[in-house]
C-alpha positions as CSV (number, residue, x, y, z in Angstrom):
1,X,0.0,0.0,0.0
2,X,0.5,3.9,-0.5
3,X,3.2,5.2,2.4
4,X,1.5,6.4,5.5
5,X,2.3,10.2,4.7
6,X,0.6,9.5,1.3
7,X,-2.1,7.7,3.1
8,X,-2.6,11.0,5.1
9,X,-2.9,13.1,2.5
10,X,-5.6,10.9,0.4
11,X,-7.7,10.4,3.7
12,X,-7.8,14.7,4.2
13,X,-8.3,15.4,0.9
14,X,-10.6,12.7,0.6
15,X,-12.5,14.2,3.6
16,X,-12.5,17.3,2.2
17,X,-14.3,16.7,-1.6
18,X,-16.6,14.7,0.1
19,X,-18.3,17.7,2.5
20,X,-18.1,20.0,0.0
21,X,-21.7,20.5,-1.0
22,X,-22.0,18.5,-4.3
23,X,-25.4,16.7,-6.3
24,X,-25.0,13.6,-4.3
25,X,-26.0,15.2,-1.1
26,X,-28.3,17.5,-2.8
27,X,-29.9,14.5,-4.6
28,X,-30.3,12.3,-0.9
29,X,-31.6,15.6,0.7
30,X,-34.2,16.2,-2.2
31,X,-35.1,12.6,-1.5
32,X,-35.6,12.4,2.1
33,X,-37.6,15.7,1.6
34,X,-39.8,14.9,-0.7
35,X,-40.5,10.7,0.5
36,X,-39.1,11.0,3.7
37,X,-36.2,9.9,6.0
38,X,-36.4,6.2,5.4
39,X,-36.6,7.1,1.1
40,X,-33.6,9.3,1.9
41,X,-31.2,6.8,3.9
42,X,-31.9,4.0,0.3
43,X,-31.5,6.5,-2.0
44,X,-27.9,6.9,-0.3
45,X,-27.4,3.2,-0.3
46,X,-28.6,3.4,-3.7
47,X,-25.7,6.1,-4.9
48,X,-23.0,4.2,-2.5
49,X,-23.7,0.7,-4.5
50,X,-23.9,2.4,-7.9
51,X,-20.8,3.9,-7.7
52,X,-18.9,0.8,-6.9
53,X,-19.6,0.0,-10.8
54,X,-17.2,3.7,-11.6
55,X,-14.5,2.5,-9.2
56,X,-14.3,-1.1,-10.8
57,X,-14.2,0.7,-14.1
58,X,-11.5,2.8,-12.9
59,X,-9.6,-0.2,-11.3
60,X,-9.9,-2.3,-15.1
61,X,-8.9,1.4,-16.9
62,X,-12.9,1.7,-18.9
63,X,-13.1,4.8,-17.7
64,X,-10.5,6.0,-20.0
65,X,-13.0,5.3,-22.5
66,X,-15.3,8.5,-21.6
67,X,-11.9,10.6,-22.5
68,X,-11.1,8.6,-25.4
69,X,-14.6,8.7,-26.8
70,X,-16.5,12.1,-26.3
71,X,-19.1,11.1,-27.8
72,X,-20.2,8.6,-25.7
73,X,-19.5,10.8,-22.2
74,X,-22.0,13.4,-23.3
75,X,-24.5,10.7,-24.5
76,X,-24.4,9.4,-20.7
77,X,-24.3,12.4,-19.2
78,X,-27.4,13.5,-20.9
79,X,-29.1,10.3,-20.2
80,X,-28.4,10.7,-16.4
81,X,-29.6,14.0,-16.7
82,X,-32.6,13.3,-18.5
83,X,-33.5,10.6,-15.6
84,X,-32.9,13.2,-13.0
85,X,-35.4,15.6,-14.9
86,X,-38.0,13.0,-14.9
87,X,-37.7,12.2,-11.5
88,X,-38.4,15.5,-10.4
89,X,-41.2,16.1,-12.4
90,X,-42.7,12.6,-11.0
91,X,-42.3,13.6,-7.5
92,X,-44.5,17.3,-8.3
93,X,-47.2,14.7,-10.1
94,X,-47.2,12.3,-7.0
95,X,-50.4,12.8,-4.9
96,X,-50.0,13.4,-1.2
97,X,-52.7,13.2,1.4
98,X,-55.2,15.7,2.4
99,X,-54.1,19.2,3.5
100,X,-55.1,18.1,7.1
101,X,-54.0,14.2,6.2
102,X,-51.6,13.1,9.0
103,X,-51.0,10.1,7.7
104,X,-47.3,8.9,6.0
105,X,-47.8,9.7,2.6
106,X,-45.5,7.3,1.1
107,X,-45.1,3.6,1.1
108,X,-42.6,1.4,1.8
109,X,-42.5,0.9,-2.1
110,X,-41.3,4.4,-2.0
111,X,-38.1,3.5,-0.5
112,X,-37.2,0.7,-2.4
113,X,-37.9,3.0,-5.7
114,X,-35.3,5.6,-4.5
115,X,-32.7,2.6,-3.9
116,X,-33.1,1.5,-7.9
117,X,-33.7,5.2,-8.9
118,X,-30.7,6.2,-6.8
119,X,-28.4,3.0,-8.8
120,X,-29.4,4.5,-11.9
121,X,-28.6,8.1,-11.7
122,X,-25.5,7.0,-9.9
123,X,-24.3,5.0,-12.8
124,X,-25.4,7.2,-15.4
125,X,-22.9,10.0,-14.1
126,X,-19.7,10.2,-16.0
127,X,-18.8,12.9,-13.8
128,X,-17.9,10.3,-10.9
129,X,-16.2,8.0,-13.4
130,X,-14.0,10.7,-14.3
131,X,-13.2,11.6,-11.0
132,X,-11.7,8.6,-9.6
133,X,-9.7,8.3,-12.8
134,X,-8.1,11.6,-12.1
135,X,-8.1,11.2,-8.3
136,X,-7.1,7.6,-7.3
137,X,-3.6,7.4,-9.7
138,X,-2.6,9.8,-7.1
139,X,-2.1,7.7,-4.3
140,X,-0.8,4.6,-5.9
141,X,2.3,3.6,-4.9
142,X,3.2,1.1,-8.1
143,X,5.8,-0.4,-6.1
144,X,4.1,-1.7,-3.2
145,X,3.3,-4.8,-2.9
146,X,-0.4,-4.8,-3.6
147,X,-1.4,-4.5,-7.6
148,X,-1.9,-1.2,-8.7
149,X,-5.8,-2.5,-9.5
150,X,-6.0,-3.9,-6.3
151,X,-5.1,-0.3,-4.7
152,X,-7.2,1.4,-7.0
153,X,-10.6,-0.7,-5.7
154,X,-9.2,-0.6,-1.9
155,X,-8.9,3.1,-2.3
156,X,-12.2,3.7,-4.1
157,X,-14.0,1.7,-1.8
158,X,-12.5,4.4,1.1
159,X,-13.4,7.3,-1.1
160,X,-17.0,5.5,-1.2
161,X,-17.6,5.2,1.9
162,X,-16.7,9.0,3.1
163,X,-18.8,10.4,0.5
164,X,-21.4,8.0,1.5
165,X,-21.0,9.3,5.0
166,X,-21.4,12.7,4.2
167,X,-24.8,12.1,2.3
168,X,-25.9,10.1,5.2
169,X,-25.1,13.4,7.4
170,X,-27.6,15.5,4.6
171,X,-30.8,12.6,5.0
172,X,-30.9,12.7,8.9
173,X,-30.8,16.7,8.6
174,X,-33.2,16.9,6.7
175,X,-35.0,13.8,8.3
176,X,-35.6,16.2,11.4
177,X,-36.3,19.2,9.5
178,X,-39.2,17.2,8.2
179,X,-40.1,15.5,11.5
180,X,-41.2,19.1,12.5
181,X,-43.5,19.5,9.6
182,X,-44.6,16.2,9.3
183,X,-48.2,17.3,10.5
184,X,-49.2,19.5,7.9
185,X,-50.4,18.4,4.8
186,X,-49.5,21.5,2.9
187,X,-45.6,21.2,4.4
188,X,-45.5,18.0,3.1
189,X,-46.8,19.6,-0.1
190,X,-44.5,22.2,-0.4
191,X,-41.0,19.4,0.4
192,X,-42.5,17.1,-2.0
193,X,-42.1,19.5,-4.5
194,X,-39.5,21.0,-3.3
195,X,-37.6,17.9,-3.7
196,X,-39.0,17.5,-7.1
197,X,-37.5,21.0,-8.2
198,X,-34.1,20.3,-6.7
199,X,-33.8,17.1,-9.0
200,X,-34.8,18.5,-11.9
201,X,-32.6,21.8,-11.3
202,X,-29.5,18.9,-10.9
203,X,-30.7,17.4,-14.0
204,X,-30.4,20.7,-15.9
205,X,-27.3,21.6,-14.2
206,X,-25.7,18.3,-15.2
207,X,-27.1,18.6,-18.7
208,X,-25.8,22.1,-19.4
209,X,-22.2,21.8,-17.8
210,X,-19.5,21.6,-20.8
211,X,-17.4,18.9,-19.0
């Protein structure tokens, strides 16, 4: 493995992208907002699983394949954007409960449908592919005694996990924020749909970026 001051440095800097305010939080938080705490903590799962399948790619080198072929990284990147559009307008269709309704609006069901909805946008971001083939090179040490692809997944699993912490850190926030308005129907209106505009406004984002 990497040296320990090398280490060090990958484990702070890691720290650091990962609380920086990025669409993975903003996506969990639009999620737990707009389906509730439980929706929120699977739609994190959701994003931690699906990006397993950029830091493989990194480890087996596809991901050079989004530089080598533009073509195709702007044809995912507007597909993941077009899903994230079309969540957020689902979630301002989704009927809620009487204005005075103090029931849970959302099944279950809803929960699991973030976790595969949360996959999917996850996996249909180039964005995170290309990070971890600029970041994880790094802090590879090429001559210790693990493989360099074996460092590369050990690593990405670590980044994985910190950035999964962080959005973890956004759904109970905005868990409790919620708990406090659970009671009124038109609260749970307006974060409903206030979810439902943050995903579409990260769906345009994503789709109007030039890299």
């Amino acid at each position: 493995m990497p040296s320990t001051d090398l280490l060090i440095a990958f484990f702070v800097t890691t720290a650091i992208f990962a609380y920086i305010p990025g669409p993975a939080m903003l996506y969990a938080t639009a999620q737990t907002l707009a389906r509730g705490r439980m929706s929120g903590f699977m739609a994190a799962l959701g994003i931690h699983l699906g990006c397993y399948v950029h830091v493989i790619a990194a480890a087996a080198g596809l991901s050079v394949l989004f530089h080598a072929v533009p073509v195709l990284y702007l044809a995912v990147k507007l597909a993941g954007a077009a899903y994230l559009v079309w969540l957020g307008i689902s979630l301002f269709r989704a009927k809620t409960g009487g204005e005075d309704d103090t029931t849970p609006v959302f099944a279950p069901k809803s929960a699991r449908r973030a976790f595969v909805e949360s996959i999917t946008v996850e996996v249909l971001n180039p964005k995170t592919a290309i990070f971890f083939l600029a970041f994880l090179p790094q802090f590879v040490d090429p001559a210790a005694a693990f493989p360099v692809w074996l460092q590369l997944v050990i690593l990405g699993t670590i980044v994985n996990l910190i950035f999964s912490s962080a959005d973890i850190v956004c759904v109970v926030l905005a868990g409790a924020m919620l708990a406090r308005l659970r009671r009124s129907g038109r609260a749970r209106r307006i974060m409903q749909r206030a979810g439902g505009a943050v995903l579409v406004g990260l769906g345009l984002h994503v789709a109007l970026q030039r890299s």
